[in-house]
Backbone as JSON, one array per atom type, in Angstrom:
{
  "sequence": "XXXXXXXXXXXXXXXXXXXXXXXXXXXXXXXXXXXXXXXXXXXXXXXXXXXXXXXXXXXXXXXXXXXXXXXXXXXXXXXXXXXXXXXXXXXXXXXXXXXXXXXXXXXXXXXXXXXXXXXXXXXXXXXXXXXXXXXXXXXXXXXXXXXXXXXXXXXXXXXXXXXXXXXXXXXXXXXXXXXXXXXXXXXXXXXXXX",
  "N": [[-7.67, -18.57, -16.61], [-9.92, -15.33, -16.2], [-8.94, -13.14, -18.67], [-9.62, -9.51, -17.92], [-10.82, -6.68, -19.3], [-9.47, -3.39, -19.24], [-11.75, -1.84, -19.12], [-13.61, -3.08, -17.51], [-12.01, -3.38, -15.21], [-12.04, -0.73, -14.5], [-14.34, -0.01, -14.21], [-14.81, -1.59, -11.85], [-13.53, -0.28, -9.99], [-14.22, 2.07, -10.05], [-17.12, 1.49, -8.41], [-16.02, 0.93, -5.83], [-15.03, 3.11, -5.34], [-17.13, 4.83, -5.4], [-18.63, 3.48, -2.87], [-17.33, 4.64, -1.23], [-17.31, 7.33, -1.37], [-19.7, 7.3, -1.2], [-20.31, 7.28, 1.83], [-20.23, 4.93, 3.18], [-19.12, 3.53, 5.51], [-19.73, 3.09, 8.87], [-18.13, 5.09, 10.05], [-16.84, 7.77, 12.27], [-15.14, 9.96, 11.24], [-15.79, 9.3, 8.76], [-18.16, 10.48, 8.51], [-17.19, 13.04, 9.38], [-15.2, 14.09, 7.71], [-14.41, 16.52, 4.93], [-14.8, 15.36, 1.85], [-14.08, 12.41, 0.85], [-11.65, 10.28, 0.35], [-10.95, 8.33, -2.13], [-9.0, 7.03, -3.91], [-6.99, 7.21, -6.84], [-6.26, 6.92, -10.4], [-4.38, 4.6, -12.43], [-5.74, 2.39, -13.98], [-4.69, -0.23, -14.98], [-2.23, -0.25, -13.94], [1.6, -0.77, -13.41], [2.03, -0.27, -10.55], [0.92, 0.55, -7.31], [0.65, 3.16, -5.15], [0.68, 3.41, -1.44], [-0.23, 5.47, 0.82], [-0.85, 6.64, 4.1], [-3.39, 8.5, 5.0], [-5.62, 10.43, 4.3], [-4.78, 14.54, 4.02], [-5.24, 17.57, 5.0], [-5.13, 18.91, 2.66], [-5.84, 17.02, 0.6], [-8.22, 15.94, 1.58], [-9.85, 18.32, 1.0], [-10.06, 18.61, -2.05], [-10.78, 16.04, -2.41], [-9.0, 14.39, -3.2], [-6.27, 11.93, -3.79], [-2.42, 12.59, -2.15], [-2.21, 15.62, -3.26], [-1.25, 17.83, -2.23], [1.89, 19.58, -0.76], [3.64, 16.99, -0.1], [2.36, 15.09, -2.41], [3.37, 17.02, -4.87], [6.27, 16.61, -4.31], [6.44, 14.03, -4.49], [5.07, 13.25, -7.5], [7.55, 14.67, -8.25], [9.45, 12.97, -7.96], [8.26, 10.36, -9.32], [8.49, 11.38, -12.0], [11.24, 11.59, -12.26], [12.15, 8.9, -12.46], [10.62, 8.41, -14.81], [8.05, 8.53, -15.2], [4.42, 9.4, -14.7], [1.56, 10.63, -13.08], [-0.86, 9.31, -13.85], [0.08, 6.79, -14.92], [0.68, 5.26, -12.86], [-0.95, 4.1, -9.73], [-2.64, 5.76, -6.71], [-3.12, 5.8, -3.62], [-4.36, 5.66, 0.21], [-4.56, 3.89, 3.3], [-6.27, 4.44, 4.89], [-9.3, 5.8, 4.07], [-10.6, 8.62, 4.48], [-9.81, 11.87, 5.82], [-8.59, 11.71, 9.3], [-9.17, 13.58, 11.93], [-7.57, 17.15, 12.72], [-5.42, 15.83, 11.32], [-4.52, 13.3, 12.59], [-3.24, 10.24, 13.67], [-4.34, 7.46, 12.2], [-7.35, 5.37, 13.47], [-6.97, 2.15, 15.2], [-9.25, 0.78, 14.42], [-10.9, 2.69, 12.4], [-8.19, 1.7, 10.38], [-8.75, -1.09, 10.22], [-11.77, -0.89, 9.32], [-11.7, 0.44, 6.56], [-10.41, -0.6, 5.23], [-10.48, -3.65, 3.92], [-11.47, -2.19, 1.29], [-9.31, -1.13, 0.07], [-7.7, -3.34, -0.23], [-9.33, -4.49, -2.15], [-8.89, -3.21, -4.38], [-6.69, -3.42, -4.87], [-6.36, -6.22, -5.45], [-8.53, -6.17, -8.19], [-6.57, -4.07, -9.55], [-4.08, -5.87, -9.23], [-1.49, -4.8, -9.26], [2.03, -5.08, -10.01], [4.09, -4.06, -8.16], [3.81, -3.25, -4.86], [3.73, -0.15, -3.33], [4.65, 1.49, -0.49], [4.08, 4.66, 0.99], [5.84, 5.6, 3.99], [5.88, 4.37, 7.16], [3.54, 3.94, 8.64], [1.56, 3.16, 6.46], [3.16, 0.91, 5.56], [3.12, -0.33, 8.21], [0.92, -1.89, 8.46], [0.85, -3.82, 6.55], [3.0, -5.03, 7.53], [3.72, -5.44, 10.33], [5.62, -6.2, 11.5], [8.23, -4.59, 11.03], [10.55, -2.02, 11.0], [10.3, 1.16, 9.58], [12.67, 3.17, 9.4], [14.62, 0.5, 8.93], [13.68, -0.93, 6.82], [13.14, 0.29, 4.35], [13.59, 1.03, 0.86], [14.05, -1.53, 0.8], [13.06, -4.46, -0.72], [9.94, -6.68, 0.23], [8.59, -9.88, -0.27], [4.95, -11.35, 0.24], [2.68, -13.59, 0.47], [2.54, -13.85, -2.14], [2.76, -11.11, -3.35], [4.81, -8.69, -4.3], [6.71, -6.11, -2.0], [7.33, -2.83, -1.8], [8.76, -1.0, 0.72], [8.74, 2.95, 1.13], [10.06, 6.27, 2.43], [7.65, 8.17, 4.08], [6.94, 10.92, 1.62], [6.61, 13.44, 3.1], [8.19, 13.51, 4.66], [10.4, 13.93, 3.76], [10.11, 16.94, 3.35], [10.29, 17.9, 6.22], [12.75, 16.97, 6.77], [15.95, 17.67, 4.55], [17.83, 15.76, 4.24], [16.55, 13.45, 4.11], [15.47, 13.32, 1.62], [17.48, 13.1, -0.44], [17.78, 10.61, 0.46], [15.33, 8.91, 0.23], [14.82, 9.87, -2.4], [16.96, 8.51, -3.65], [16.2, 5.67, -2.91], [13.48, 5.24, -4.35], [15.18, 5.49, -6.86], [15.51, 3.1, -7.38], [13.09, 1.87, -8.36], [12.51, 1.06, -10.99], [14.22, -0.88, -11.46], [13.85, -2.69, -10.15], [11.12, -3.51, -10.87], [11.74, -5.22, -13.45], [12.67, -7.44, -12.8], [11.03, -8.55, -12.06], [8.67, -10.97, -13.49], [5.34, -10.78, -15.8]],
  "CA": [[-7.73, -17.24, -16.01], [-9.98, -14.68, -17.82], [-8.44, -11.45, -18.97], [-10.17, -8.07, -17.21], [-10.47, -5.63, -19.78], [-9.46, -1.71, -18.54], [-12.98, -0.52, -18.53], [-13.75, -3.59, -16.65], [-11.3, -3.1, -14.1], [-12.44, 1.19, -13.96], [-15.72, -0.07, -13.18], [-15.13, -2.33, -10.41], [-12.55, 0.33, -8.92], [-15.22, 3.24, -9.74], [-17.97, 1.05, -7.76], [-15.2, 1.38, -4.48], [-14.76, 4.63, -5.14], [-18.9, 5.3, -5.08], [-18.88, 3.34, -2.02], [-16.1, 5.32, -0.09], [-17.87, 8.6, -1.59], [-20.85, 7.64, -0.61], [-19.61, 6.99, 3.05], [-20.92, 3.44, 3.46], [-18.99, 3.06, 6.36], [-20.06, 4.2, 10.19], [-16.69, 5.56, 10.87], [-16.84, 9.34, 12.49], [-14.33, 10.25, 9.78], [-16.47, 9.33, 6.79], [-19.28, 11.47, 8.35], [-16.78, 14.32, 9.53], [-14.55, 14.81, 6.31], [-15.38, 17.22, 3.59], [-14.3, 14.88, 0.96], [-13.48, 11.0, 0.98], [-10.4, 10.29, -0.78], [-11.03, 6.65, -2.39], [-7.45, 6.66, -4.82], [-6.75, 7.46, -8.38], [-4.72, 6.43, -11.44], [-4.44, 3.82, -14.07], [-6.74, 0.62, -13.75], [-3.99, -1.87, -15.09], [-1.19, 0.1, -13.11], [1.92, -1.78, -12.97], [2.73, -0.05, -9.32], [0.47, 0.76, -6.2], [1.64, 3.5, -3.84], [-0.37, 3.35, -0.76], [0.39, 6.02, 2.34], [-1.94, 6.24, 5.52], [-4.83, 8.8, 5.16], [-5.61, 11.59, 3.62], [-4.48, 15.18, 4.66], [-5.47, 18.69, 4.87], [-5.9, 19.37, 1.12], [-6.19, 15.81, 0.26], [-9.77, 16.28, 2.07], [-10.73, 19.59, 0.45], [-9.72, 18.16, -3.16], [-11.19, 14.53, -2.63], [-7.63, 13.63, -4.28], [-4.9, 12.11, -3.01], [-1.43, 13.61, -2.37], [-2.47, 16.71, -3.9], [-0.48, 18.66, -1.32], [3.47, 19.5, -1.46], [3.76, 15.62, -0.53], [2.17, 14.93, -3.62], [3.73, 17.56, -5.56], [7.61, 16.2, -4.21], [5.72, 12.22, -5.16], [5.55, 13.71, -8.9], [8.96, 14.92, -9.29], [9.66, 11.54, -7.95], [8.0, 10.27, -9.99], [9.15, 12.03, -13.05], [12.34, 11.36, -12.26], [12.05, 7.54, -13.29], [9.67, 8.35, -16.18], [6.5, 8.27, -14.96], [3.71, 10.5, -14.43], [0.47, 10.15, -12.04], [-1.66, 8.83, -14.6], [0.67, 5.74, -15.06], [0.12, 4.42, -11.15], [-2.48, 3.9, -8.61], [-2.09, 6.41, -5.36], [-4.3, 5.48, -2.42], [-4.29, 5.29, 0.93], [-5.02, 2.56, 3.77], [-7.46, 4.52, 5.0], [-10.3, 7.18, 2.56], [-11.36, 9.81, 5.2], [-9.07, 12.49, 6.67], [-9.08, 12.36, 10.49], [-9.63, 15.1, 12.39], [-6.55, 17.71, 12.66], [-4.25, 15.31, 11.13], [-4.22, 12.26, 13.42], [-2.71, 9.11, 12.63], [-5.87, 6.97, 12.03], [-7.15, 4.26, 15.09], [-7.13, 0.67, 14.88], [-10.66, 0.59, 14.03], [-10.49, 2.85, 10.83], [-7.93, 0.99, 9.55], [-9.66, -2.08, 9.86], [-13.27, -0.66, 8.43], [-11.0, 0.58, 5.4], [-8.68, -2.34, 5.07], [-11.42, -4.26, 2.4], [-11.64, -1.57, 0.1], [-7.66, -0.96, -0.5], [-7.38, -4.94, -0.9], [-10.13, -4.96, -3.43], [-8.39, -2.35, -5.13], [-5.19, -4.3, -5.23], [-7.47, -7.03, -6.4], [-8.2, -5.37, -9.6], [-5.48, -3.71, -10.17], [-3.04, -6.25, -9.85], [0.36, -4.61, -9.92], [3.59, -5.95, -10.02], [4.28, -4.06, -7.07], [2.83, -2.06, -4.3], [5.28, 0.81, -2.67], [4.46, 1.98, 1.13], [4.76, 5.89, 1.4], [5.88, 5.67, 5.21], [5.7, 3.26, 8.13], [2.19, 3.82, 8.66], [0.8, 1.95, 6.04], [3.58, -0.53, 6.29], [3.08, -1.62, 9.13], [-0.35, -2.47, 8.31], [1.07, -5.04, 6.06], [4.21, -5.68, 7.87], [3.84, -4.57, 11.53], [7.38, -6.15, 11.89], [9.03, -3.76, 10.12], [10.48, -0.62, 11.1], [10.88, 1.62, 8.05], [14.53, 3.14, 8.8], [15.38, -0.58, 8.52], [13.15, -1.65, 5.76], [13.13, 1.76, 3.36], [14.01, 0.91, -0.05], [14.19, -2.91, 0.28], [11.79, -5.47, -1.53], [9.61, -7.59, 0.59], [7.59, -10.31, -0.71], [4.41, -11.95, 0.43], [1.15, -14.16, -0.41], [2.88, -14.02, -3.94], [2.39, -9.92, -3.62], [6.02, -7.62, -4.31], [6.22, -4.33, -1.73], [8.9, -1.84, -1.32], [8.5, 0.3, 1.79], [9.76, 3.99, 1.37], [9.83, 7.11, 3.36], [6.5, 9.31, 3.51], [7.09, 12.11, 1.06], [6.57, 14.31, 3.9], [9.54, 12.74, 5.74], [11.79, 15.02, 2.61], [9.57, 18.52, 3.64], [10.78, 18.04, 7.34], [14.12, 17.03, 6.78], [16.5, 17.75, 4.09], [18.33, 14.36, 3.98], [15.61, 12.2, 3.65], [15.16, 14.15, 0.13], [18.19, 12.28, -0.95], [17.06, 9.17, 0.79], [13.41, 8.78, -1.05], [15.05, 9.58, -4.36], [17.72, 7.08, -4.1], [15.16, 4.77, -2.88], [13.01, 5.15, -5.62], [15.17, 5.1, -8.57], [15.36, 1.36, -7.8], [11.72, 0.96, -8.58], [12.41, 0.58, -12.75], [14.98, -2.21, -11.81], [12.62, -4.17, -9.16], [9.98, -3.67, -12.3], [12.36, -5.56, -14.72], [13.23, -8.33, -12.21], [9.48, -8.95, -11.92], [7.81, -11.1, -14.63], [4.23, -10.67, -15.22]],
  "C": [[-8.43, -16.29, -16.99], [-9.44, -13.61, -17.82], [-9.47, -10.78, -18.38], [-9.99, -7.2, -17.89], [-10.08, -4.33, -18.75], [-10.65, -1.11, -18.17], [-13.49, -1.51, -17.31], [-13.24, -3.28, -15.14], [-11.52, -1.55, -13.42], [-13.56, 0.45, -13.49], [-16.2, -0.73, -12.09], [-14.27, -1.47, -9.51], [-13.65, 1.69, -8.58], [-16.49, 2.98, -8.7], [-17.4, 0.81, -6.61], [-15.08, 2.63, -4.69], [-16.5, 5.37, -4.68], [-19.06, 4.73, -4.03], [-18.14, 4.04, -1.03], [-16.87, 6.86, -0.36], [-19.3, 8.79, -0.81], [-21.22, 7.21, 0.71], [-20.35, 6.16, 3.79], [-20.95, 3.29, 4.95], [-19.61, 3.88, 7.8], [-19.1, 4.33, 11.13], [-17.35, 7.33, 11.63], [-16.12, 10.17, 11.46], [-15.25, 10.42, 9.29], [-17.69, 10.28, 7.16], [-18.09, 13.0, 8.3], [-15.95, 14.82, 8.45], [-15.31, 15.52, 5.4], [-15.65, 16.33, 2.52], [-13.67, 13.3, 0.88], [-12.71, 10.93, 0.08], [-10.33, 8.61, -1.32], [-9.35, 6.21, -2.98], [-8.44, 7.07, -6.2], [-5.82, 7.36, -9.5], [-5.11, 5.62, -12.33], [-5.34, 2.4, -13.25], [-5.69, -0.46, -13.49], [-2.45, -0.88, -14.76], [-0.27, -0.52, -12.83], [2.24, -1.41, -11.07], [1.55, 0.73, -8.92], [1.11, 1.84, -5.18], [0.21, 3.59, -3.09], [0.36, 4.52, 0.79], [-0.83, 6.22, 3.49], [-3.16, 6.87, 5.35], [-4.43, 10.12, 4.99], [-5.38, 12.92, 4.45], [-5.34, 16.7, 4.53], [-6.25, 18.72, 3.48], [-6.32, 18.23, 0.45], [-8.07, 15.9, -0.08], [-10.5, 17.18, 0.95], [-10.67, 19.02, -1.2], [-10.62, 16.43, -3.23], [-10.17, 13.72, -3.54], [-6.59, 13.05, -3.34], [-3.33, 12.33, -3.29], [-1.27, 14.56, -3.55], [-1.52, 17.58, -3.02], [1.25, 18.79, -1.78], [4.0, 18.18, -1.12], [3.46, 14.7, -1.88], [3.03, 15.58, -4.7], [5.76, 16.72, -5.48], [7.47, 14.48, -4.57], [6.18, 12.6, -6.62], [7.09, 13.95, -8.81], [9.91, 13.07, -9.07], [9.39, 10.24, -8.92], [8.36, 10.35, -11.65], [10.6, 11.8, -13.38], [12.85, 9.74, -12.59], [11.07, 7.49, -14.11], [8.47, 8.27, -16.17], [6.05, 9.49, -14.81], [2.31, 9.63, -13.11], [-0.47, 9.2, -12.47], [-0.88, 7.19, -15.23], [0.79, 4.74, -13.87], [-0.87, 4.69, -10.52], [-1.89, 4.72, -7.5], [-3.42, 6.22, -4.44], [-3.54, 5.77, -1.03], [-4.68, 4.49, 1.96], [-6.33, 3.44, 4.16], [-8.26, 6.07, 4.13], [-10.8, 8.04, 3.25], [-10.5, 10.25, 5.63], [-9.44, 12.52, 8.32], [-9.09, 13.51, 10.99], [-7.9, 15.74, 12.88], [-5.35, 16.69, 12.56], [-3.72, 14.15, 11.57], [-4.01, 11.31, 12.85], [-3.95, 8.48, 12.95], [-5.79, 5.63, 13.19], [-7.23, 3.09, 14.06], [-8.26, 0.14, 13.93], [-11.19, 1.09, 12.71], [-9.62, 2.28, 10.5], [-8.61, -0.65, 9.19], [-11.25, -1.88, 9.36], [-12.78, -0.21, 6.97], [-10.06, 0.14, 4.49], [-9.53, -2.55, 3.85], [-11.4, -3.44, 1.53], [-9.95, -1.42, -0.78], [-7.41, -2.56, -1.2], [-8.37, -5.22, -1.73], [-9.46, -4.15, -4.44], [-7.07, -2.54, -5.8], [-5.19, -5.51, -5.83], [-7.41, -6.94, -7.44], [-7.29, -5.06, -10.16], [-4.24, -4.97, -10.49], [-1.57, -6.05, -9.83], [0.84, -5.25, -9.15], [3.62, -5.74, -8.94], [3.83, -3.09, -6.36], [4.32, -1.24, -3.2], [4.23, 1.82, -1.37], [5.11, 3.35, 0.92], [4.69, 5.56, 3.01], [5.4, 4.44, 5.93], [4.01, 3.18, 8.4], [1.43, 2.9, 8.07], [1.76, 0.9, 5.31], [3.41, -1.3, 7.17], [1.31, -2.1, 9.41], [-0.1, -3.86, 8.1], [2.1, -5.81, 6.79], [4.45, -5.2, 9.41], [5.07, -4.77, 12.33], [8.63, -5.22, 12.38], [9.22, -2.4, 10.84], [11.37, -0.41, 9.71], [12.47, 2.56, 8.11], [15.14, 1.48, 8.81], [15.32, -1.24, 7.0], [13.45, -0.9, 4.73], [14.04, 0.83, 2.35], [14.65, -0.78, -0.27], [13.11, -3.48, -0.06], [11.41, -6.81, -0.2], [8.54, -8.65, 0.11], [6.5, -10.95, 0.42], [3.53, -12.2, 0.09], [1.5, -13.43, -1.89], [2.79, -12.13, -3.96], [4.31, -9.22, -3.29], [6.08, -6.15, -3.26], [7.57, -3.75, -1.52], [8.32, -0.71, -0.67], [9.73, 2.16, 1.36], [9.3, 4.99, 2.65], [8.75, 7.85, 2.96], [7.63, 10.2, 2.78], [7.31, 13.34, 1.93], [7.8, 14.27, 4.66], [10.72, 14.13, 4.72], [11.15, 16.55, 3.37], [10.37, 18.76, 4.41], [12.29, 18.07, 7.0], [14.76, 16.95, 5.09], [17.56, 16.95, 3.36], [17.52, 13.6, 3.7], [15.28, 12.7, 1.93], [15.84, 12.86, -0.72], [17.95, 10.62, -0.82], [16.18, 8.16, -0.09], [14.04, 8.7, -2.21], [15.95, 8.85, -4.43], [16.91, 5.79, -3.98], [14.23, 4.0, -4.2], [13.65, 5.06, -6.67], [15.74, 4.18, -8.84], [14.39, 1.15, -8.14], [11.6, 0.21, -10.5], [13.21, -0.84, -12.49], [14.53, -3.17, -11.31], [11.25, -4.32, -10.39], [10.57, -4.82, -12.9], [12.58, -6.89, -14.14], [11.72, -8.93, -11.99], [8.99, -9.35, -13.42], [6.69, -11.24, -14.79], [3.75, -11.74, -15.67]]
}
């Protein structure tokens, strides 16, 4: 197996990111967004979060969860020791649709290859589902009040579905939810050998 240095691994994630920027695909999205949101974070990342498609400010920023989903991700974050710059944040699909829509069949499948090259590279231990959305990409089984905060494996790959971030804005319980959720992710780390 050969090792992948870090810059290695930036420059095969930065050469998806120049193709999602430079809106390869012939979605309507990738022409109509301000801003393609490819992902951002650590190269050799041990953890993946992936949630559906970029939003409002997402767009205007070309970042993702930059918004108060993002901002309630961080304290999440923070709250098991991490910061942004220590994981990968993407989503399944890199163009905001239009006022907010959950994305069709057809974008997720023209945006599918780039996330799984990205998971490629990267590698991590494990990849964590903000929301059913882009669970049930991987797991169209699954509903996420069943799944939320359990470990599923497959094709040798670790995931733990949680609740969108956004799911806490709306409601007030799910707050508690998400963060109990999450501050299993250090002990599903530890139970994982690399």
């Amino acid at each position: 197996m050969n090792i992948v240095t870090t810059e290695e691994k930036q420059a095969k994630l930065d050469e998806i990111a120049a193709a999602v920027i430079g809106r390869e695909l012939s979605l309507e999205i990738a022409k109509s967004c301000l801003n393609p949101v490819p992902g951002e974070g650590n190269p050799d990342a041990e953890i993946v979060f992936i949630g559906e498609a970029p939003g409002k400010q997402e767009d205007e920023k070309g970042e993702p969860f930059v918004g108060a989903s993002g901002k309630f991700l961080e304290e999440m974050l923070q709250s098991i020791n991490l910061r942004r710059d220590d994981v990968f944040i993407t989503n399944i699909v890199k163009f905001r649709p239009p006022n907010n829509r959950d994305p069709n069949e057809e974008e997720i499948k023209a945006c599918l290859p780039y996330l799984l090259a990205q998971i490629k590279i990267i590698q991590p231990r494990l990849i964590v589902f903000l929301g059913r959305h882009s669970m049930n990409v991987f797991f169209p089984e699954l509903k996420i009040s069943e799944a939320h905060g359990k470990v599923f494996r497959r094709q040798g790959k670790v995931f733990l579905p949680l609740y969108h971030p956004a799911a806490a804005l709306y409601n007030g319980g799910m707050r508690k939810v998400l963060l109990e959720d999450f501050s299993q992710i250090p002990a599903i780390l530890q139970t994982l050998a690399k």
